[in-house]
N, C-alpha and C positions, 0 to 999 in steps of 0.2 A: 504494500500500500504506500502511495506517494500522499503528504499531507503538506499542501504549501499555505501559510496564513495568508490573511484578509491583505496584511500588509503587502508583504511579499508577492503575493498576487497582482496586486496594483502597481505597483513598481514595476514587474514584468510587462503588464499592459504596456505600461509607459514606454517602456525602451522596447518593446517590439512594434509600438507605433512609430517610432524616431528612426526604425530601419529605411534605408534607401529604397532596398530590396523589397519587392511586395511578396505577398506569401508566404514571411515566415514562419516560422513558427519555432518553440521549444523544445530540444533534445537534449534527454538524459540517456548517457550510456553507462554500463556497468559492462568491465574488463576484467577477466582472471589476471592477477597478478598484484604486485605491490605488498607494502610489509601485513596488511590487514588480509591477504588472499584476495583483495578484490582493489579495482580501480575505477576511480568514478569520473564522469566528467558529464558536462552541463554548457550549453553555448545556443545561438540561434543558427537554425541551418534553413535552407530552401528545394533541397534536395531529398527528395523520398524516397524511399525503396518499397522493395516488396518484403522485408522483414524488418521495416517498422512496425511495432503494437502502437497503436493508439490509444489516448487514454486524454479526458475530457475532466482535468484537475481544475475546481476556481473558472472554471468557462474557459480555462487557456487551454488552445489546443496545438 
């Protein structure tokens, strides 16, 4: 389960309005590796595939 606050969710709005780029949207990746077994990363991408899951957190999608 992803749980982004009220805050935090607004913020994102914000700066993925301010993209040049239209149609971004939010990507979370989780990577084997790193000291925890796992690697995390988080950034705006434009780019889809077919093994993105979707997931509809805060209205951000």
């Amino acid at each position: 389960m992803i749980t982004i606050s009220d805050t935090a969710a607004e913020r994102l709005r914000e700066m993925l309005a301010e993209q040049e780029v239209p149609n971004m949207f939010l990507r979370l990746g989780v990577a084997a590796g790193g000291c925890s077994g796992f690697s995390y990363a988080m950034g705006f991408d434009d780019n889809e595939t077919d093994a993105d899951v979707y997931m509809d957190v805060q209205e951000l999608k």
